[in-house]
MIDRENDREN-20166 format. One record per residue (C-alpha): residue number from 1; x negated, y, z negated. Coordinates in Angstrom, 2 decimals. Layout:
# residues N
<r loba="NUM" u="X" v="Y" w="Z"/>
...
//
This chain:
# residues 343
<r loba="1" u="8.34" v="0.79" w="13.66"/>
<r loba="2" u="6.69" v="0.28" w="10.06"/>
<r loba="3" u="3.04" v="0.79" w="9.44"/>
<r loba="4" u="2.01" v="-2.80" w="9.20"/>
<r loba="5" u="0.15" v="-2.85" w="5.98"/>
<r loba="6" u="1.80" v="-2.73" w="2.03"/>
<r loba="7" u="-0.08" v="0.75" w="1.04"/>
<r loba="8" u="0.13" v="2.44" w="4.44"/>
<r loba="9" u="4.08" v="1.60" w="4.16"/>
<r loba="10" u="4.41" v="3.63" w="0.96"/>
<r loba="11" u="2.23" v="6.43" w="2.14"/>
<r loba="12" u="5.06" v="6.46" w="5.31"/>
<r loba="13" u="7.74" v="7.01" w="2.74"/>
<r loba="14" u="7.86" v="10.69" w="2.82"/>
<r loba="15" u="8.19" v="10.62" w="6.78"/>
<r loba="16" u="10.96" v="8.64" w="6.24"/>
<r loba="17" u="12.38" v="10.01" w="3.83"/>
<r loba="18" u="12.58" v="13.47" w="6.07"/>
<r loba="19" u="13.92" v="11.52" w="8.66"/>
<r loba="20" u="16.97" v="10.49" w="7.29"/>
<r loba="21" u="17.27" v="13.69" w="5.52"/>
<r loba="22" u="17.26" v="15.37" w="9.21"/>
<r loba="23" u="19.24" v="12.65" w="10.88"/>
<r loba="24" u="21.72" v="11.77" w="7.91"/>
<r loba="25" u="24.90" v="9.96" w="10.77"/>
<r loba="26" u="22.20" v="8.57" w="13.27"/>
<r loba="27" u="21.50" v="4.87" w="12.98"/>
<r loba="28" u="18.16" v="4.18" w="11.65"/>
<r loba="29" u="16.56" v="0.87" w="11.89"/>
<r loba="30" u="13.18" v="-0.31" w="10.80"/>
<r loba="31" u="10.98" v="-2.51" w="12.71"/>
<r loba="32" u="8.29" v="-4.15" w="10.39"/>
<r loba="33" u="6.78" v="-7.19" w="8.91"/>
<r loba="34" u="8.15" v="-8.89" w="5.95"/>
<r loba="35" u="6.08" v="-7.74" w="3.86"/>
<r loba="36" u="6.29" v="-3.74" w="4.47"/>
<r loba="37" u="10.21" v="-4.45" w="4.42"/>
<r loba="38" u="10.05" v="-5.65" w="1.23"/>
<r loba="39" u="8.11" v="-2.71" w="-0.03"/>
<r loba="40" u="11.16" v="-0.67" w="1.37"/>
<r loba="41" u="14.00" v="-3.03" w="-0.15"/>
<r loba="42" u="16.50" v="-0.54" w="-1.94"/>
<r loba="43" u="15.70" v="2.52" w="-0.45"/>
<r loba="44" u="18.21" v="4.38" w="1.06"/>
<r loba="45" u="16.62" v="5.97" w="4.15"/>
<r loba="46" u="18.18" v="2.92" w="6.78"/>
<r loba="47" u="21.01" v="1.07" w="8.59"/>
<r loba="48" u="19.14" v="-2.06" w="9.14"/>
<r loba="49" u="16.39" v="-4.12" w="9.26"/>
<r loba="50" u="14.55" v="-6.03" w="12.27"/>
<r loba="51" u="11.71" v="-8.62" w="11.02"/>
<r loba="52" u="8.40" v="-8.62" w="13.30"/>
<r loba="53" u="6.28" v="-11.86" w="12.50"/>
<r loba="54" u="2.54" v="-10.87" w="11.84"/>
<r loba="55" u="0.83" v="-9.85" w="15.26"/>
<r loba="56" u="-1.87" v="-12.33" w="16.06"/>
<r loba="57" u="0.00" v="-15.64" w="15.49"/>
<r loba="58" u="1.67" v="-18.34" w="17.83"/>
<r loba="59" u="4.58" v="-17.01" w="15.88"/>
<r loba="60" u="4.46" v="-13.23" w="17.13"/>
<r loba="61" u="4.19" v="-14.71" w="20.54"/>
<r loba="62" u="7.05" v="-17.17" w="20.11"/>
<r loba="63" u="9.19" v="-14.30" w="18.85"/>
<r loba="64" u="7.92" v="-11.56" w="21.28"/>
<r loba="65" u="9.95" v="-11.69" w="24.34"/>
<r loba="66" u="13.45" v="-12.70" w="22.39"/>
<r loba="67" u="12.40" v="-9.73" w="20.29"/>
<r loba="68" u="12.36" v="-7.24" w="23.74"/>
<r loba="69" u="16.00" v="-8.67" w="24.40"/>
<r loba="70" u="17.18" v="-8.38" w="21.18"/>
<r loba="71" u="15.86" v="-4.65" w="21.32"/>
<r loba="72" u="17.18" v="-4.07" w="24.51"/>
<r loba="73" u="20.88" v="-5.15" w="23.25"/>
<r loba="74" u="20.57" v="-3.18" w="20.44"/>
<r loba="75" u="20.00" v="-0.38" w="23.03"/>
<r loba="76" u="17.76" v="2.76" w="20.93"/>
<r loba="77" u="17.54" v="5.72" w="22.00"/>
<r loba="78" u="14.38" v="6.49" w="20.47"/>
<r loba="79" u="11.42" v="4.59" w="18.90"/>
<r loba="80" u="9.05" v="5.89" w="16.39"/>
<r loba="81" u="5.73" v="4.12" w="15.79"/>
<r loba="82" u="3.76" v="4.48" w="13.05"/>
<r loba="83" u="1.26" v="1.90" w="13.72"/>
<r loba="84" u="-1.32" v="2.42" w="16.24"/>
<r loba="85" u="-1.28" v="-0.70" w="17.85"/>
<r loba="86" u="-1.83" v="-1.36" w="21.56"/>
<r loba="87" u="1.06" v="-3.82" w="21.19"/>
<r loba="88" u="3.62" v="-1.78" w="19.55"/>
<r loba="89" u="3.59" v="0.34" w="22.28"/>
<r loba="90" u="3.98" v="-2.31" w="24.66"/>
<r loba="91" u="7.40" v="-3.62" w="22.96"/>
<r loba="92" u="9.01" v="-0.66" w="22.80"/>
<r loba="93" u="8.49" v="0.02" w="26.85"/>
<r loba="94" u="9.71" v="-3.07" w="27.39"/>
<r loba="95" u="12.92" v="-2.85" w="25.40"/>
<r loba="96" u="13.26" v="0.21" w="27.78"/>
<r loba="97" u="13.87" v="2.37" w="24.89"/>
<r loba="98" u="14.01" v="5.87" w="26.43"/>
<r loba="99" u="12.07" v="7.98" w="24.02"/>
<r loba="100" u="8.69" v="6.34" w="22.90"/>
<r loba="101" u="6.93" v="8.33" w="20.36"/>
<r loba="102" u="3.47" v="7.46" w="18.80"/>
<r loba="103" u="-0.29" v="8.47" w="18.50"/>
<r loba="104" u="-2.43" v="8.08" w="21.73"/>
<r loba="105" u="-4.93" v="5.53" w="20.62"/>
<r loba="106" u="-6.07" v="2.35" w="21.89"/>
<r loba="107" u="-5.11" v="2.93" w="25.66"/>
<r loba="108" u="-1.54" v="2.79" w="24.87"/>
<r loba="109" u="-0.62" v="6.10" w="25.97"/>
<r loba="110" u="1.08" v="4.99" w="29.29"/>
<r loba="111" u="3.98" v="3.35" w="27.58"/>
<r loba="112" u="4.67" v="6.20" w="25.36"/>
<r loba="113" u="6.75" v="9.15" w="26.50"/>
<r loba="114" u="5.92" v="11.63" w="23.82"/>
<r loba="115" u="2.05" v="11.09" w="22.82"/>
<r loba="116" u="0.59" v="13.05" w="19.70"/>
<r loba="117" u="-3.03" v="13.42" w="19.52"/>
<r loba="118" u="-5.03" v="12.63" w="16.08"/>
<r loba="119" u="-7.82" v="15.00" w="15.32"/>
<r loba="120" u="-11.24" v="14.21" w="16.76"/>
<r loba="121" u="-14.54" v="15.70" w="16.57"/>
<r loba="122" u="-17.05" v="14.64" w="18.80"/>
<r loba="123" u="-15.42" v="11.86" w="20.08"/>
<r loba="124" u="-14.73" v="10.25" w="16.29"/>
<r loba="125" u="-11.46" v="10.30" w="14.77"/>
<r loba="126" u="-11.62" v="12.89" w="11.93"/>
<r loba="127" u="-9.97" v="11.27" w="8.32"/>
<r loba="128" u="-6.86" v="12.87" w="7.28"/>
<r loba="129" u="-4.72" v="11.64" w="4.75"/>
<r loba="130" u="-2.08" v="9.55" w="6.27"/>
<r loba="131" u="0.54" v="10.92" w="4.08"/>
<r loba="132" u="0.20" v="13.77" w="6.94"/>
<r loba="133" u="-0.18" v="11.67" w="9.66"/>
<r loba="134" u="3.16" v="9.62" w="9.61"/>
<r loba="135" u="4.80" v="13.39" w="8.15"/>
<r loba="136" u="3.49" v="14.79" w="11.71"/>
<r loba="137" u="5.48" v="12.15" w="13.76"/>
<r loba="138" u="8.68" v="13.01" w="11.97"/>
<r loba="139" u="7.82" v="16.81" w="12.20"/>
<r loba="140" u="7.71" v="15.71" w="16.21"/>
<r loba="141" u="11.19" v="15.46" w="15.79"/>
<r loba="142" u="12.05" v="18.38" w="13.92"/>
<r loba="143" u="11.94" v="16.83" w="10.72"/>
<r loba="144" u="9.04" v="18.97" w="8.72"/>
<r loba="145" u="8.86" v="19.30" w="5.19"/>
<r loba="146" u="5.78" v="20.05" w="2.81"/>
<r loba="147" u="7.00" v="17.02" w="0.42"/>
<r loba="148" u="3.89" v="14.38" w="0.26"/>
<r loba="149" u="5.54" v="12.66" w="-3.07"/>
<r loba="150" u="5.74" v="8.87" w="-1.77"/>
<r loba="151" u="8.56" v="7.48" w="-3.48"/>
<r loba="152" u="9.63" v="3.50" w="-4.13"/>
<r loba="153" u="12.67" v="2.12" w="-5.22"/>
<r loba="154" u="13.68" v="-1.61" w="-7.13"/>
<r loba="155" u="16.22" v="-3.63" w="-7.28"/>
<r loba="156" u="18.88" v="-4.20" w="-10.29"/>
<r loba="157" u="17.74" v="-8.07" w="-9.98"/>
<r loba="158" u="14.58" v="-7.53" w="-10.01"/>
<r loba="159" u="14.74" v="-6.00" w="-12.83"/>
<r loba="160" u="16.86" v="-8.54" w="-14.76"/>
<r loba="161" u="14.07" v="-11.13" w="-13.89"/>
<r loba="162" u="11.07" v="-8.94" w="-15.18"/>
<r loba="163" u="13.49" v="-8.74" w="-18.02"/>
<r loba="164" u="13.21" v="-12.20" w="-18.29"/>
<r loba="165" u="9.81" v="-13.33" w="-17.00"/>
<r loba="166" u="7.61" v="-10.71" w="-18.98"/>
<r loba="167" u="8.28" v="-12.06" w="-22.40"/>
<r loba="168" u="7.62" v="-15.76" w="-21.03"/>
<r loba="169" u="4.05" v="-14.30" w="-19.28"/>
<r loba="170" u="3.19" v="-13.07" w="-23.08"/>
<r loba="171" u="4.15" v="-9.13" w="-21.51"/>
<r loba="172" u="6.76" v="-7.86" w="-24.23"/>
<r loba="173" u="7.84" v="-4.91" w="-24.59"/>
<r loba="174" u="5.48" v="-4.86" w="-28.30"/>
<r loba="175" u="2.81" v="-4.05" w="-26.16"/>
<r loba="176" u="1.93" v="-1.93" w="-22.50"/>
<r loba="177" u="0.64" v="-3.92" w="-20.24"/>
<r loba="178" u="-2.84" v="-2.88" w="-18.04"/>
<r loba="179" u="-2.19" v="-4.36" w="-15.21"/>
<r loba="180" u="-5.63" v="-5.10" w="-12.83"/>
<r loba="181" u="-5.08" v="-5.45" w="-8.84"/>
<r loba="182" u="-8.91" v="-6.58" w="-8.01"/>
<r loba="183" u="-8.35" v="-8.20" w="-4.63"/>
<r loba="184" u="-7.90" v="-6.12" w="-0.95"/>
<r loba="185" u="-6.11" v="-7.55" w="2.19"/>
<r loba="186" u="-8.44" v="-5.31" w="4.45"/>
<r loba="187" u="-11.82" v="-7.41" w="3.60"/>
<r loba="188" u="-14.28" v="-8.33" w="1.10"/>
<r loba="189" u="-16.17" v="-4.85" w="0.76"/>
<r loba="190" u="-13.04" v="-3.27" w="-0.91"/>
<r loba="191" u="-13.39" v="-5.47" w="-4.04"/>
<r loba="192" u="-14.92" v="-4.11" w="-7.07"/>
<r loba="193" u="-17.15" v="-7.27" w="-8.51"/>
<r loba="194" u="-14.44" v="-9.82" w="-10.95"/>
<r loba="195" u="-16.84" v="-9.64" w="-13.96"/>
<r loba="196" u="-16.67" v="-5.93" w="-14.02"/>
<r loba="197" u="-12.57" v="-5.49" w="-14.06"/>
<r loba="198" u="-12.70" v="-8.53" w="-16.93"/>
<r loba="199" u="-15.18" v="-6.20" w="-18.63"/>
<r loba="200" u="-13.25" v="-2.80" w="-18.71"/>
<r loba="201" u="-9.96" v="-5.03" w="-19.31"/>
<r loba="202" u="-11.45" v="-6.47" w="-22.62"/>
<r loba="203" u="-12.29" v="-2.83" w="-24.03"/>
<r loba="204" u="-9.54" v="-1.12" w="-23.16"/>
<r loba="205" u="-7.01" v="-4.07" w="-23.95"/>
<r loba="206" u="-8.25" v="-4.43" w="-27.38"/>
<r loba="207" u="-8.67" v="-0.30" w="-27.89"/>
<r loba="208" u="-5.22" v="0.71" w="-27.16"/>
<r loba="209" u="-3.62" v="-2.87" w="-27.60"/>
<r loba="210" u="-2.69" v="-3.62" w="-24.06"/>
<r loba="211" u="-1.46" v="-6.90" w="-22.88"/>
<r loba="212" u="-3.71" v="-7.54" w="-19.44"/>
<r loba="213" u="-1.95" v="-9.08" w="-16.50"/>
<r loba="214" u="-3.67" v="-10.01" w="-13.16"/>
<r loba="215" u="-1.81" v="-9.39" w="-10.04"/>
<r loba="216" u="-3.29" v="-10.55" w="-6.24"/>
<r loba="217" u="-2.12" v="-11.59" w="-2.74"/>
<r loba="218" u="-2.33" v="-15.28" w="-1.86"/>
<r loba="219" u="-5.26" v="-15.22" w="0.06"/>
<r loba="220" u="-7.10" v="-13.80" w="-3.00"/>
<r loba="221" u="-5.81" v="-16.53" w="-5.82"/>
<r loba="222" u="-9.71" v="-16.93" w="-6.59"/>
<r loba="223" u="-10.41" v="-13.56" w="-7.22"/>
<r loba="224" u="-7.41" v="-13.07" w="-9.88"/>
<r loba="225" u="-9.00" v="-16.34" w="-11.35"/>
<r loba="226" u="-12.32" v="-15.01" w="-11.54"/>
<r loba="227" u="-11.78" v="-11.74" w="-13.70"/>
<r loba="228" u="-9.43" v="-14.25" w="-15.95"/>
<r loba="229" u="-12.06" v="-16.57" w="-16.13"/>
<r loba="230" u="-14.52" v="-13.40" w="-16.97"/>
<r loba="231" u="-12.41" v="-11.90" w="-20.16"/>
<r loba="232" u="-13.28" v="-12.73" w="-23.47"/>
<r loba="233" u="-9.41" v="-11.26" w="-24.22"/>
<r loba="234" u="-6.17" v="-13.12" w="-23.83"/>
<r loba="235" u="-4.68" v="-12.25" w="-20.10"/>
<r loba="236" u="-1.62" v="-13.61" w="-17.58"/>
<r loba="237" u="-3.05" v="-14.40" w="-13.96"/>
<r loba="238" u="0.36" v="-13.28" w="-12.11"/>
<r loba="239" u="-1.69" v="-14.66" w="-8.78"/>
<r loba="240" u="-0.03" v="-18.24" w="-10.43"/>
<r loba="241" u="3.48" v="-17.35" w="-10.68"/>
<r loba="242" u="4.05" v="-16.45" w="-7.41"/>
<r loba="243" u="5.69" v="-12.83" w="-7.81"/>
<r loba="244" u="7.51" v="-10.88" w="-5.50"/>
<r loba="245" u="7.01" v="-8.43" w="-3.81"/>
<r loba="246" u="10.17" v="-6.87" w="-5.44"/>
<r loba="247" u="8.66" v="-7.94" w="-8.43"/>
<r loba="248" u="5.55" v="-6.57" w="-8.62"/>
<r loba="249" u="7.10" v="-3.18" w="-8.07"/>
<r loba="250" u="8.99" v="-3.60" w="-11.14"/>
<r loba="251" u="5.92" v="-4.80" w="-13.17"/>
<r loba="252" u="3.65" v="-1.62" w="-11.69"/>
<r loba="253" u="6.43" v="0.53" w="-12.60"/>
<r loba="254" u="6.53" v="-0.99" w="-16.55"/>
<r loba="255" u="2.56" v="-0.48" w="-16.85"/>
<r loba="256" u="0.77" v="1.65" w="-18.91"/>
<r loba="257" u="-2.23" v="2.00" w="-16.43"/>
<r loba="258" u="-3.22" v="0.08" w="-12.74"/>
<r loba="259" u="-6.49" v="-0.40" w="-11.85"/>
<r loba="260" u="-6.89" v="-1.54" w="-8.64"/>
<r loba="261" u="-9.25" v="-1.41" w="-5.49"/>
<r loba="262" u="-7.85" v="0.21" w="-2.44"/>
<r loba="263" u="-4.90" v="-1.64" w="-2.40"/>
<r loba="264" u="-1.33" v="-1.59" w="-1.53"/>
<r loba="265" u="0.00" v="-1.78" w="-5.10"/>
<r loba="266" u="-2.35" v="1.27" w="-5.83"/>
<r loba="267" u="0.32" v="3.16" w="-3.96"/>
<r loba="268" u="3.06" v="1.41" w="-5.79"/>
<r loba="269" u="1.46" v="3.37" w="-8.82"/>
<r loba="270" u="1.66" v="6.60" w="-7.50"/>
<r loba="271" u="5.41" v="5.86" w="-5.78"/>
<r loba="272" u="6.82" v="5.30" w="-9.52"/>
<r loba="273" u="4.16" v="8.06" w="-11.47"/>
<r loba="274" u="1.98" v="5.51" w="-13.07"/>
<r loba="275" u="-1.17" v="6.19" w="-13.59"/>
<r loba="276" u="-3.83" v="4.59" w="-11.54"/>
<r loba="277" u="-7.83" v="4.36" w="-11.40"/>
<r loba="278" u="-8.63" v="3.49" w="-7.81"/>
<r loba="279" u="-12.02" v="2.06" w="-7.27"/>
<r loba="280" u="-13.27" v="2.89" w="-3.55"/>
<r loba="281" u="-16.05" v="0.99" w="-1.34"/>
<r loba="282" u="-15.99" v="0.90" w="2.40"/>
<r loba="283" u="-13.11" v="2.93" w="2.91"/>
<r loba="284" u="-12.95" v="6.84" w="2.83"/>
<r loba="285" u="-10.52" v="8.21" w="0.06"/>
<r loba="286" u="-9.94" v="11.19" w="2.63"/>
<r loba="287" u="-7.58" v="8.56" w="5.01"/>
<r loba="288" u="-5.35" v="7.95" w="1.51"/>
<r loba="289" u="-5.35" v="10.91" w="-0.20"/>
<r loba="290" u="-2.05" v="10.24" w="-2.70"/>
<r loba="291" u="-1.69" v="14.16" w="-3.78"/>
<r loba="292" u="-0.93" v="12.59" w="-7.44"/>
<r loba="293" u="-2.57" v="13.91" w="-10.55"/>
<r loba="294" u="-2.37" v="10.76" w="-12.34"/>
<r loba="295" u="-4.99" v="8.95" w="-10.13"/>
<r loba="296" u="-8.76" v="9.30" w="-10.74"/>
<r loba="297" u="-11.28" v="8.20" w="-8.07"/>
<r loba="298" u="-13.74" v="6.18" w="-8.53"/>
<r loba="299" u="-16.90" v="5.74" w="-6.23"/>
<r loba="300" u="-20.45" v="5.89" w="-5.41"/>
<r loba="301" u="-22.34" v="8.08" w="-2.93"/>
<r loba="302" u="-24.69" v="5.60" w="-0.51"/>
<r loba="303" u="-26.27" v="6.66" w="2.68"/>
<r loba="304" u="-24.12" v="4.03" w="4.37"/>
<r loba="305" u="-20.65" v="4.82" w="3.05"/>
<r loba="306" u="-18.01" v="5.16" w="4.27"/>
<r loba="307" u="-18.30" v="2.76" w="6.77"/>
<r loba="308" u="-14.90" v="1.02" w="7.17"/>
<r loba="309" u="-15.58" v="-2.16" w="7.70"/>
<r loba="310" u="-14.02" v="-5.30" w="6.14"/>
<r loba="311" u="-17.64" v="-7.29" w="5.33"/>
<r loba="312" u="-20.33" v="-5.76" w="4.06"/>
<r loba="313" u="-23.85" v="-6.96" w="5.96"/>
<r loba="314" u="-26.09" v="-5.02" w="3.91"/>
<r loba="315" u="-26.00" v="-5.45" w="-0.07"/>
<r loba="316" u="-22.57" v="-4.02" w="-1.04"/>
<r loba="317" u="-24.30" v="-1.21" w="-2.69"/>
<r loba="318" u="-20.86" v="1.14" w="-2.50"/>
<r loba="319" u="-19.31" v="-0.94" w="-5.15"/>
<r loba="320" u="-22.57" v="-2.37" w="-6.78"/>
<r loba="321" u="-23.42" v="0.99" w="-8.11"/>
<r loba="322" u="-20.41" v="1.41" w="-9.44"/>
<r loba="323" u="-20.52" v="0.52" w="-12.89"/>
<r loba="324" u="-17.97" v="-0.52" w="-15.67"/>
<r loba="325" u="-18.48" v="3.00" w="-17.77"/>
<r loba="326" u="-17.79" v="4.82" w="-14.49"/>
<r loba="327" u="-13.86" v="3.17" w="-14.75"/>
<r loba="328" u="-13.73" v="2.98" w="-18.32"/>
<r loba="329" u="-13.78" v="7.18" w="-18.62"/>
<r loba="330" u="-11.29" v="7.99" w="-15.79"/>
<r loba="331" u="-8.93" v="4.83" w="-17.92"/>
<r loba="332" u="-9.56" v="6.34" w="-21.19"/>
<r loba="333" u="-8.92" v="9.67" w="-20.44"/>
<r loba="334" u="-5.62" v="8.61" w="-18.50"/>
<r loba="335" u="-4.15" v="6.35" w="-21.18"/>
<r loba="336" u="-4.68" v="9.06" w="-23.98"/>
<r loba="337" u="-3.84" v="12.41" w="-22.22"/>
<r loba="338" u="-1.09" v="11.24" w="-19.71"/>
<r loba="339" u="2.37" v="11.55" w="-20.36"/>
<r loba="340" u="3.78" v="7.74" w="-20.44"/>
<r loba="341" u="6.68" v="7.52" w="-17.99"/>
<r loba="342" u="10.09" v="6.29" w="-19.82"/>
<r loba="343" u="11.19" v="2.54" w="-18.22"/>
//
């Protein structure tokens, strides 16, 4: 069972990578949302796919019991879950799936069979990269390795429509593109302030003549249009051409340089070696450590940080301090000294 978010799916990739590598004739299927399946399209680490709809919707609950039967029929021997949910747990148990492996968190141990426990110090989970994390459930199974390279693949069409699609967004191949990611599924205190992406994107774009293009989920349309509406430079708001997901890998993989909040296509960088400046707020870089020397962190120190949460009820001071000369070194230094990657 997938990790349920984009970036948490690509930071699973070396567990199952291993796994397939250990168990190269057993039948491996994924269980996961559209979206993480997407993020997986072309790789060649399963047998088949099973679509979950998004947990929380009249959807999921539609789907869920068909889903048990479906699960049953299919009759696994063994599930692997790499999210921590409550109701992940509960699926798999149902589908009588003999061997139920996962992390015992959220009172869910008594429908796994095999329970690993994460790391906690007085009582609080202690952050890890989860690189490690997911590695340590295949390692359960005997598949260890030391390998933390994630690792992405595309698709032969996407890449015929890039082919086609970047010269009609004004992205040729005349110029490298910079391509900005300023939104963040997880909540509002992830984003780095609109004005202050448009700001660095104007410098560097007209230093090392970069065409700028604007990438964002759908829920975050108005944030994509905000740092486009910010720039005093030319830019392409991808957030209006409705873009893959198979796409966007192809287009992260063409760029010169992401930056990006901590955000799924952050890891896309670091799956294809592009580099990336990652701008952190709430969250605590220790949980997504990448193990990549092309990515530079950038944050500030504040008595209330990390905190993890989505919304911010103080004054956002995590990613208010941080200040457009604070990403502009980390970008400079990345887009003269680091070796472009051959497309």
């Amino acid at each position: 069972m997938l990790p349920n978010w984009l970036g948490d799916t690509v930071m699973a990739t070396p567990a199952l990578r291993v796994l397939r590598q250990k168990f190269p004739q057993t039948h491996i299927a994924y269980l996961g949302r559209s979206g993480p399946l997407a993020v997986l399209a072309d790789a060649p680490w399963s047998d088949a796919t099973i679509e979950l709809p998004a947990s929380g919707t009249g959807e999921y609950r539609r789907q869920f019991f068909p889903l048990v039967r479906r699960l049953i029929r299919e009759r696994f021997d063994c599930a692997l879950l790499m999210p921590n949910s409550f109701s992940s747990a509960l699926l798999v148990c149902l589908a009588r799936i003999p061997q139920r492996i996962g992390y015992d968190r959220d009172g869910r141990g008594v429908f796994l069979t095999d329970r690993l426990l994460p790391a906690k110090d007085n009582g609080r989970f202690v952050p890890s990269p989860m690189i490690r994390y997911y590695l340590a459930l295949a390692g359960y199974l005997g598949a260890s390795q030391l390998d933390t390279a994630m690792e992405l693949f595309t698709s032969p069409a996407d890449e015929t429509a890039l082919d086609r699609l970047l010269p009609e967004w004004g992205l040729d191949s005349d110029h490298g593109v910079l391509l900005l990611h300023p939104g963040g599924g997880f909540g509002p205190s992830k984003r780095w302030p609109p004005e202050r992406f448009a700001r660095v994107a104007d410098i560097l774009s007209e230093r090392f003549d970069l065409a700028v293009a604007i990438s964002a989920g759908p829920s975050e349309r108005d944030v994509a249009q905000a740092v486009q509406d910010s720039m005093s430079r030319p830019s392409v708001n991808l957030a209006r051409q409705n873009i893959s997901i198979g796409q966007l890998k192809v287009l992260v993989r063409r760029s010169r340089l992401l930056i990006s909040n901590d955000t799924g296509p952050r890891h896309f960088a670091v799956a294809f070696g592009v580099p990336v400046v990652t701008i952190f707020g709430s969250t605590d870089p220790a949980w997504t450590d990448t193990f990549f020397d092309g990515e530079r962190i950038v944050r500030a120190e504040v008595d209330c940080g990390p905190c993890q949460k989505k919304t911010c009820k103080q004054d956002h001071r995590c990613m208010e301090l941080v200040t457009p000369d604070m990403v502009l070194a980390p970008a400079v230094e990345l887009l003269e000294h680091y070796p472009q990657r051959k497309t």
